[in-house]
C-alpha positions, 0 to 999 in steps of 0.5 A: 500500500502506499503507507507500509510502516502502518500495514497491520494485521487482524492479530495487531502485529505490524510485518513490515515494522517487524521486518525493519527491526530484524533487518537494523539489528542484522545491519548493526551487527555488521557494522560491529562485525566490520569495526572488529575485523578492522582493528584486527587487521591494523593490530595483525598489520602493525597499524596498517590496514586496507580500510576494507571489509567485504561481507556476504550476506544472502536473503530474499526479496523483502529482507533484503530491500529492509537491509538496503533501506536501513543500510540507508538510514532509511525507513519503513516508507521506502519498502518496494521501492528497491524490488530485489530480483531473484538472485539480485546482487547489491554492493553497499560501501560505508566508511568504518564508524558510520551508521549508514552507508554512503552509496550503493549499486546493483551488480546483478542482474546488471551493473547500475551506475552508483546510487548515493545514499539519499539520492535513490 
């Protein structure tokens, strides 16, 4: 519908409010999970490191537009407007210690131009 954050069923739960709380945890805990994986590698380095954590992460359709949106610090409101097509590839890029990411782009089925976050 045109308002997902306020979609509710007959039990009084809210699927879509639920899905984004699961897909900001799953989106925090990355996030962690990249700032350990950095520190591990300045101390394996000798200080030095390359700045860059890479993390899979495999889904379907509506959990995966939730991690996209909350990836861009955005909310409920954004679900389906980021369909994610079978077997969908999306590259996220964020700078360690940020809360959102800072652009992003589809690999597959086709290689898009960058999307900056904010921007769509």
């Amino acid at each position: 519908g045109d308002n997902p954050k306020e979609f509710k069923l007959a039990s009084g739960k809210f699927p879509i409010r639920d899905l984004f709380e699961r897909a900001k945890g799953v989106w925090t805990g990355l996030l962690e999970e990249a700032h350990a994986g950095l520190q591990e590698e300045e101390a394996l380095q000798g200080g030095v490191t390359k700045g860059r954590v890479q993390t899979l992460v495999t889904g379907h359709n509506g959990i995966n537009q939730a991690m996209l949106c909350a990836a861009a610090g955005m909310d409920e409101d954004c679900f389906r407007k980021y369909e994610f097509p079978n077997c969908g590839i999306c590259e996220i890029v964020w700078n360690p210690g940020e809360a959102r990411a800072r652009r992003w782009r589809w690999l597959y089925p086709e290689k898009s131009p960058w999307n900056e976050v904010g921007n769509g």
